[in-house]
C-alpha positions in Angstrom: -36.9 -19.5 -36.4 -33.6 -19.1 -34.9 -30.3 -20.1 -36.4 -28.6 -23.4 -34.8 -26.5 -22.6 -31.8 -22.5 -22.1 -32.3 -21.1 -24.5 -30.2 -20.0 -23.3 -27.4 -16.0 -23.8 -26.3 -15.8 -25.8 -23.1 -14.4 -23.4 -20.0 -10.3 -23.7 -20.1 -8.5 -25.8 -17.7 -5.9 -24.5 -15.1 -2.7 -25.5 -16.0 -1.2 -27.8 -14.0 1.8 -25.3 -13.4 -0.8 -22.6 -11.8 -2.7 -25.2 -9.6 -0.7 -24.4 -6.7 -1.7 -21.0 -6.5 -5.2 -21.8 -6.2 -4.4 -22.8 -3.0 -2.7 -19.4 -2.6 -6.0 -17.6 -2.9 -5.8 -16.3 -6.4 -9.5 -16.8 -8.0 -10.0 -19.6 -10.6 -11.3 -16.9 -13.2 -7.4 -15.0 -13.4 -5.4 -18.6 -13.9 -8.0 -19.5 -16.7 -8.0 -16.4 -18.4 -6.7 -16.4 -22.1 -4.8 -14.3 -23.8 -5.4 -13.0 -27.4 -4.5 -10.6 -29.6 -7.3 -6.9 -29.7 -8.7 -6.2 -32.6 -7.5 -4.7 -35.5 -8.5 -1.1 -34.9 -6.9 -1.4 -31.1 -4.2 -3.2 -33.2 -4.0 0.0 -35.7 -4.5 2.4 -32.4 -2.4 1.1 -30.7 1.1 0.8 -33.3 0.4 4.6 -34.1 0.3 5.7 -30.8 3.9 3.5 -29.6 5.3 5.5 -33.3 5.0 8.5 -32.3 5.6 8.2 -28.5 9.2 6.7 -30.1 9.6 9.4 -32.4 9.0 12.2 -29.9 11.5 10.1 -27.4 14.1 9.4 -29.6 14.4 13.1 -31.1 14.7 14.4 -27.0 17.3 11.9 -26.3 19.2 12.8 -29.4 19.2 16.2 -28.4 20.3 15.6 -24.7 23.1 13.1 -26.0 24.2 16.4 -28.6 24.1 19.0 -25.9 26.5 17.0 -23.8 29.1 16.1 -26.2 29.3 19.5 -27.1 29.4 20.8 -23.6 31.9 18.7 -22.5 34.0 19.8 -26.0 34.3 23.3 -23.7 33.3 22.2 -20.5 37.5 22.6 -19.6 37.5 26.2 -20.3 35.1 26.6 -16.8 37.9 25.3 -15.1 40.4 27.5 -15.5 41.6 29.6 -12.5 40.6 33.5 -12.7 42.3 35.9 -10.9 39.8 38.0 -8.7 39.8 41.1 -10.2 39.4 39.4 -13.9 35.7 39.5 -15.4 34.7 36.6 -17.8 34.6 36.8 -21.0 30.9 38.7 -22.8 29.0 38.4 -25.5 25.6 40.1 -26.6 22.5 38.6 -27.5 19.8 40.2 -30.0 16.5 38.9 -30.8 13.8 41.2 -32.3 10.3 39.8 -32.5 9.3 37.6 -35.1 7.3 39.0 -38.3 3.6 37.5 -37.7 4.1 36.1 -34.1 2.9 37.8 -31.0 4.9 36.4 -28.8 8.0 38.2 -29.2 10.0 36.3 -27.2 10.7 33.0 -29.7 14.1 33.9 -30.2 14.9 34.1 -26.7 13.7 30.8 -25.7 15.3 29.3 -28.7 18.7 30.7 -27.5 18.5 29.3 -23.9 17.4 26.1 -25.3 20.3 25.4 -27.4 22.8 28.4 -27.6 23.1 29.1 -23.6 24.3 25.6 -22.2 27.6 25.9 -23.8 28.3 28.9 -23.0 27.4 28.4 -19.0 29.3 25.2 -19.5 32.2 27.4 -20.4 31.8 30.1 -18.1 30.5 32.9 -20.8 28.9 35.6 -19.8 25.7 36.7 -22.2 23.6 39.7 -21.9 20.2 39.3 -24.3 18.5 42.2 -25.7 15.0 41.4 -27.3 13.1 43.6 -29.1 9.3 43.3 -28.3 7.8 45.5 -30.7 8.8 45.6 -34.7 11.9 47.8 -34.9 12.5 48.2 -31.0 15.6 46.4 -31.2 17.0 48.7 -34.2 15.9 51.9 -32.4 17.3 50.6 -28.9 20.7 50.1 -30.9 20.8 53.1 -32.6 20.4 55.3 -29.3 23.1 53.0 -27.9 25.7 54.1 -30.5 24.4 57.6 -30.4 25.4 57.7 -26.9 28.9 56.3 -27.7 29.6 58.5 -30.2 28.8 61.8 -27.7 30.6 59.4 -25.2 33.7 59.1 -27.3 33.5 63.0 -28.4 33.7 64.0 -24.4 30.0 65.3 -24.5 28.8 62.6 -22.5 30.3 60.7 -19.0 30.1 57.7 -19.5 27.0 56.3 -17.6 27.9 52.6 -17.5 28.5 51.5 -14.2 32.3 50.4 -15.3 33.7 54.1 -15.4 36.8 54.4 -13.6 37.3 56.5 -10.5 34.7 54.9 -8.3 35.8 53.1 -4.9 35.5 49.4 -6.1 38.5 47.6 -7.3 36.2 45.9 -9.9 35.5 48.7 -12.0 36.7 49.2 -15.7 37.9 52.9 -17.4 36.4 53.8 -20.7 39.2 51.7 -22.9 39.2 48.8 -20.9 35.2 48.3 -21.3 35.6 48.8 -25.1 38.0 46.0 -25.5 35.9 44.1 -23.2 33.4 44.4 -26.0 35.7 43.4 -28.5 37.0 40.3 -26.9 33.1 39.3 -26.9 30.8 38.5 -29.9 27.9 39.6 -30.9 24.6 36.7 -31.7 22.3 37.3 -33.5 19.5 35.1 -33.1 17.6 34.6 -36.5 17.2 37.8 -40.1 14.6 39.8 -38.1 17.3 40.7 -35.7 20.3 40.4 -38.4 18.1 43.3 -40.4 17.4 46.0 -37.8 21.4 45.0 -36.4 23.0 46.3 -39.0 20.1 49.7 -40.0 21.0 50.4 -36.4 24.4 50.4 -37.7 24.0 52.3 -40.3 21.3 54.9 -38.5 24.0 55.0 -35.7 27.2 55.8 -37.3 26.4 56.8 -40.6 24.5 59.7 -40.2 24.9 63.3 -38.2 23.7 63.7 -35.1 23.2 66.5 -32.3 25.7 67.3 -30.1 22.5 66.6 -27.0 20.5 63.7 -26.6 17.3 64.4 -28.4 14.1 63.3 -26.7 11.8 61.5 -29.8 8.8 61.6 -27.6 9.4 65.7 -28.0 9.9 64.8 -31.4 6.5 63.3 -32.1 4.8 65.7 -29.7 5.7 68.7 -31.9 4.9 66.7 -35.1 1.2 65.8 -33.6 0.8 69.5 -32.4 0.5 70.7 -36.5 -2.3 68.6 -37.4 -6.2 69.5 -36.3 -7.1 66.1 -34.2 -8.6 68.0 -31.4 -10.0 71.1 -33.3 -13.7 71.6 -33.5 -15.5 74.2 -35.4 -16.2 77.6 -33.4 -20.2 77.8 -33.1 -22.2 80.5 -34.5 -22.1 84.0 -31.8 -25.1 84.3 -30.1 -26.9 87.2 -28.6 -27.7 87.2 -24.8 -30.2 90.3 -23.8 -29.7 91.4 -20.0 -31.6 93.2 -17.7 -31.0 96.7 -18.8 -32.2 95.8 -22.3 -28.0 95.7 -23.3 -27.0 92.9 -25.5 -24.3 90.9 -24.8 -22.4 88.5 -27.9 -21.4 84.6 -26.6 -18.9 82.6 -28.3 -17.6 79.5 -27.1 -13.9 79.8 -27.1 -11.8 76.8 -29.6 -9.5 74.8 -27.2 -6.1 74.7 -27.6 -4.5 73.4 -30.5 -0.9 72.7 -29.2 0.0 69.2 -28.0 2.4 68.3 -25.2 3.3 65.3 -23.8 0.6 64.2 -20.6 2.9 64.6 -18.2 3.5 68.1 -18.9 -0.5 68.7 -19.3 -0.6 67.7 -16.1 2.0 70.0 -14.6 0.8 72.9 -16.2 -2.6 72.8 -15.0 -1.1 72.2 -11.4 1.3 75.5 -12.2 -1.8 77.5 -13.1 -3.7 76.7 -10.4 -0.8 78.4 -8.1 -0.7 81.3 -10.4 3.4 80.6 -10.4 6.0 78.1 -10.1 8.0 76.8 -6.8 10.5 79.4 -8.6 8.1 82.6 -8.7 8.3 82.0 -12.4 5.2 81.9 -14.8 4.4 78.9 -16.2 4.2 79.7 -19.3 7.7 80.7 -19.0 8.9 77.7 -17.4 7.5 75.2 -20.0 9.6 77.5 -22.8 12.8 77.0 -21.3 12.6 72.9 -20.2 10.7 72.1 -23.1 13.9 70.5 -25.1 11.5 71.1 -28.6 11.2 75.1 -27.1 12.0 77.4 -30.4 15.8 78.7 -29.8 17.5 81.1 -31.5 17.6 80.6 -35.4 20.7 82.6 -36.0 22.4 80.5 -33.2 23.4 77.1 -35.9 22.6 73.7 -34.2 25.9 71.4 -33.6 26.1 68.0 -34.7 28.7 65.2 -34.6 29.4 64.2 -38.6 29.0 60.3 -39.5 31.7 58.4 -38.7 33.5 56.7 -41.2 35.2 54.1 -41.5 33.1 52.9 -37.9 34.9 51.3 -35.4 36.0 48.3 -34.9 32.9 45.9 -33.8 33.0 42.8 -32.1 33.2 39.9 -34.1 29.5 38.4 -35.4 28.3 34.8 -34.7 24.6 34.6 -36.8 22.1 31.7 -35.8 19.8 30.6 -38.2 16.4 30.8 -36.7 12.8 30.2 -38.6 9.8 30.3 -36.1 7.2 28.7 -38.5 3.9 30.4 -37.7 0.8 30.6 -39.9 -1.8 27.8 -40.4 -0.2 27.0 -44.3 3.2 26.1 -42.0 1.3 23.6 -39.7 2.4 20.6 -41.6 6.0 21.6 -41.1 5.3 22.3 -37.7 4.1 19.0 -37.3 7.4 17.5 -39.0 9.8 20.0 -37.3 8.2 18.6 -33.7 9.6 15.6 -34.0 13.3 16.7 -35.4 14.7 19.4 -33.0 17.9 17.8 -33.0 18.5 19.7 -36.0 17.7 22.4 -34.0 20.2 21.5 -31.1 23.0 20.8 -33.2 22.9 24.6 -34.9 22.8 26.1 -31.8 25.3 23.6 -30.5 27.5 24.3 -33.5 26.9 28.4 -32.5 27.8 27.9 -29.0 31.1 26.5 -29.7 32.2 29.1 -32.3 31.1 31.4 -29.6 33.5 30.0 -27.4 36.4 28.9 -29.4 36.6 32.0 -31.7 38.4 35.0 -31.0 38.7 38.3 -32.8 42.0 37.1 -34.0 41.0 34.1 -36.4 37.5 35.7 -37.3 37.2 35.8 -41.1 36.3 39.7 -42.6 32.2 40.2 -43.3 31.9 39.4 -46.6 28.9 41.6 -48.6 29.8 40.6 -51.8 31.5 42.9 -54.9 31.5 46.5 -54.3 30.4 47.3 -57.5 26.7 45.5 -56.6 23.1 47.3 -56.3 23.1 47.9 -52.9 19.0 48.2 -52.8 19.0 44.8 -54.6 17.5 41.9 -52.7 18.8 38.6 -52.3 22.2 40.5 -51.9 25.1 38.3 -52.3 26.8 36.0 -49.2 26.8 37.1 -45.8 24.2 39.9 -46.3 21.8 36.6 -47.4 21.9 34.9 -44.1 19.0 33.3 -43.4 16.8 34.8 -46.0 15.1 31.4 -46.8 13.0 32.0 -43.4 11.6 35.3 -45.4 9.0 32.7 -47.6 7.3 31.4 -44.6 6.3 34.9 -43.2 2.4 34.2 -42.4 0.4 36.4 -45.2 -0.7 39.2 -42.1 2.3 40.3 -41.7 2.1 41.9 -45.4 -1.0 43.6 -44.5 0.9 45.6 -41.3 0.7 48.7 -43.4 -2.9 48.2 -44.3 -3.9 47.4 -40.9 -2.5 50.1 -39.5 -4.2 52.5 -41.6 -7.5 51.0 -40.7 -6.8 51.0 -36.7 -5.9 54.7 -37.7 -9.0 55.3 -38.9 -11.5 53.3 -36.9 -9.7 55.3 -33.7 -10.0 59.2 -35.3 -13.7 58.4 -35.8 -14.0 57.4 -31.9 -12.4 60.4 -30.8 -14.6 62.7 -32.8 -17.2 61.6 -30.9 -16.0 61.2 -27.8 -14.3 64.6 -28.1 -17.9 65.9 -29.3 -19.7 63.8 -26.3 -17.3 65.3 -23.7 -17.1 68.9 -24.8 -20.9 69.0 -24.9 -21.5 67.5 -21.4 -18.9 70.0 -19.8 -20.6 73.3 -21.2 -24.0 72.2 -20.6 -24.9 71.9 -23.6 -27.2 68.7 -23.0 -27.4 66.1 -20.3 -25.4 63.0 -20.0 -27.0 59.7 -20.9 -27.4 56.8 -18.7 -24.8 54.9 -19.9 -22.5 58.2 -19.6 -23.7 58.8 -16.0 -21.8 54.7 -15.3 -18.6 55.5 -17.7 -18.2 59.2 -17.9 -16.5 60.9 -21.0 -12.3 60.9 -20.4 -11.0 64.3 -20.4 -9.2 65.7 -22.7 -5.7 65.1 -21.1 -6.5 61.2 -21.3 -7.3 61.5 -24.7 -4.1 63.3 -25.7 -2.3 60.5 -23.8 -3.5 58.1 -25.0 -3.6 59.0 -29.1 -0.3 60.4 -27.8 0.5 56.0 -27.2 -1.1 55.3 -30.1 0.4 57.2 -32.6 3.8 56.2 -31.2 2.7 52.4 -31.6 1.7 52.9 -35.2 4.1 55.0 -36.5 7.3 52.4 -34.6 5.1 49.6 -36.1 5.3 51.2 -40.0 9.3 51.8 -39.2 9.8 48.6 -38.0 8.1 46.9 -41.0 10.1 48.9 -43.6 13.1 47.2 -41.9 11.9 43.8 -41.8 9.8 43.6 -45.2 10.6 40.7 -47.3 12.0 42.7 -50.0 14.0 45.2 -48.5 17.3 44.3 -48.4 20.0 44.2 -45.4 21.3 47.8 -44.6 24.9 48.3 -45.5 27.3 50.8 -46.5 30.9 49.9 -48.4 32.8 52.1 -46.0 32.1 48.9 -43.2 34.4 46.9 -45.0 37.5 45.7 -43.0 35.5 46.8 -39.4 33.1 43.7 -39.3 34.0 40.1 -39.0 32.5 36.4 -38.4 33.0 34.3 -36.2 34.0 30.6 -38.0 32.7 27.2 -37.6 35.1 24.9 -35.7 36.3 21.7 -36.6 35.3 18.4 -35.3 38.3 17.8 -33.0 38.5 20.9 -31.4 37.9 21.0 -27.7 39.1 22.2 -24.6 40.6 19.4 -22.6 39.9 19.0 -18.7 42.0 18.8 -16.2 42.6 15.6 -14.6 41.5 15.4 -11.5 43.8 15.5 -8.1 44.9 12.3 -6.9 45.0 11.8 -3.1 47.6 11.3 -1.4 48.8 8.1 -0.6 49.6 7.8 3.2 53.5 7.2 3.8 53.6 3.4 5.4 56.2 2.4 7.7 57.4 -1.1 7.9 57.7 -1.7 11.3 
């Protein structure tokens, strides 16, 4: 049996109000519809969604409303009248990559996103060097003061493009693009890059140097040449009768153990082929003298610049404090951080306009702390501490650099064996290749040397690199900096640079007639 029937609403009438637009042509079914409320899930669904959609919008309009009040705090310094000949004012950028993130340029985008407008607003000129790689950005540094030091010394011409004596009136001499420098600032964009800043520093100016510029991939060739990567056991002699009844011994000959860069494997195999250089010179002889890691005389003492202390004077520092949150145990701060990047803005904001309202003159000296202090003890004291509360959300992989790099290592020499084994076989005959080595042929032994030649380099800038940027190693520094560095200081609230007014037109004289 079926329950009784719910009684059934009679059909709604049209209000008087909307029966003229029946007549319109608007169906009876739309004037008598009725409203109501969804359910509660759609209710629930619903709320959440127009939440967040007014968190998300209200944290973007925040930050546009903060990058315009500060840009137009300095927006009146773009307005000034420069003579022709005058540059603008420069400061340097420096990012290095993040520990745990691949994609090394996070502190880039975070420095056009909030540091950059104010300084186009003013009309600063920037120039950003990231480093891609752990430790690129200390090693590209360090080579950079090396060269100013044989610059400074008279070893060196100076190879910027704003050496004096060329034919444009816009070039700088030597002393002019130095206080150039020093009339900038230097930004550094989050610890990773404050770290390998200053052991660039210290690598740079602290420590002796040869009087030429020293080629590292040279370096790393000769060290790679001492150890026994491509060595392979000599066989056992064998004993070939000939015709006449006259034995002959066979040995097959050990390749060579040396190492040199690819490039140069490649030239000399092109030299011996000709029997002699473009020169009429050997080419043995010729790789002895351009090789810059060639043995030289030992009774002939190498030259090298001493460290330089006190260092010079260095333009003052502006640090931004930077975390990039990566790792799945920082996802619920990712989550909170997404919806309050006007913290963000305002930093950056606040770094912009230091940038632009500090000078050299009313920077405050670094301060390291007392001089009496363990130097190898980390957290340090002021300054050297900035921003070492990002350190505790380094994801867990990036502790296991060291340990990953010795498996990589590993994994890769037991490749090569074989490969080296497969390849050297195949060439003397000694059996045929296999189907899938008739499709993808064995390299060569020049692209295997180039390319464990790349690899090693990777690895061993990769262990350097997370030396510098370890949690528990400590910022590089040295007592003798005192009185050479200094910081940039926050400005106050009602500082600005005020517009011009703009120019009034001229009123047209009016005659009475």
């Amino acid at each position: 049996m079926t329950g009784p029937a719910k009684p059934t609403e009679p059909p709604r009438e049209i209000p008087k109000a909307l029966r003229p637009l029946v007549w319109v042509g608007i169906p009876e079914g739309v004037l008598k519809w009725k409203p109501r409320l969804p359910s509660r899930n759609w209710c629930i669904f619903w709320t959440s969604v127009a939440a967040v959609s007014y968190l998300y919008y209200e944290d973007r309009r925040q930050c546009k409303k903060i990058m315009e009040e500060y840009k137009e705090r300095v927006r009146g310094l773009s307005e000034d009248v420069m003579h022709p000949l005058e540059h603008p004012r420069k400061v340097y950028v420096y990012t290095a990559k993040y520990p745990g993130d691949d994609n090394y340029d996070v502190g880039v985008r975070y420095f056009k996103r909030y540091v950059k407008p104010i300084l186009v607003a003013a009309a600063v000129d920037y120039e950003i060097t990231s480093g891609t790689k752990y430790g690129n950005l200390a090693r590209e540094l360090r080579e950079r003061i090396h060269e100013r030091r044989r610059n400074l010394a008279g070893l060196e011409p100076w190879t910027t493009n704003t050496v004096a004596g060329t034919s444009l009136p816009t070039t700088l001499s030597p002393a002019q693009y130095l206080q150039r420098e020093l009339d900038g600032a230097v930004v550094l964009i989050g610890r990773p890059a404050f770290k390998e800043w200053a052991w660039a520093l210290r690598e740079g100016w602290g420590t002796s140097i040869p009087t030429t510029r020293v080629d590292r991939d040279e370096q790393l060739a000769s060290a790679l040449s001492e150890d026994t990567a491509f060595e392979e056991h000599v066989p056992e002699s064998k004993t070939d009768i000939q015709e006449d009844g006259s034995t002959e011994e066979i040995t097959h000959p050990a390749t060579a153990q040396g190492f040199m860069l690819p490039s140069q494997i490649g030239l000399q195999s092109l030299q011996q082929k000709s029997g002699k250089t473009s020169f009429g010179v050997p080419p043995t002889a010729v790789m002895t003298q351009n090789q810059p890691g060639a043995p030289t005389d030992p009774t002939v003492p190498e030259q090298l610049l001493p460290p330089v202390a006190p260092i010079p004077a260095q333009p003052p520092i502006c640090f931004v404090d930077f975390t990039n949150l990566v790792g799945w145990r920082n996802i619920p701060r990712r989550i909170v951080h997404f919806f309050n990047h006007r913290s963000d803005a305002r930093r950056g904001a606040e770094a912009g306009l230091s940038i632009v309202l500090g000078t050299k003159s009313d920077a405050r000296e670094f301060d390291p702390g007392m001089p009496d202090r363990d130097p190898d003890a980390a957290p340090q004291s002021s300054d050297l501490d900035w921003g070492i509360n990002a350190e505790q959300y380094y994801p867990n992989a990036f502790n296991r650099t060291l340990q990953d790099i010795v498996r990589y290592r590993k994994d890769y020499y037991e490749e090569l064996r074989k490969e080296l084994q497969a390849m050297r076989e195949i060439q003397r005959g000694v059996r045929e290749p296999t189907k899938y080595e008739q499709r993808n042929p064995p390299r060569n032994e020049v692209e295997l040397r180039g390319e464990r030649f790349d690899r090693e380099k990777m690895w061993r800038n990769s262990e350097q690199g997370y030396e510098i940027l370890k949690p528990e190693a400590p910022v590089s520094w040295d007592d003798t900096w005192r009185g050479s560095l200094r910081v940039l200081q926050p400005r106050q609230k009602e500082e600005c640079i005020p517009r011009k007014p703009a120019p009034k037109d001229e009123e047209p004289d009016v005659k009475s007639s």
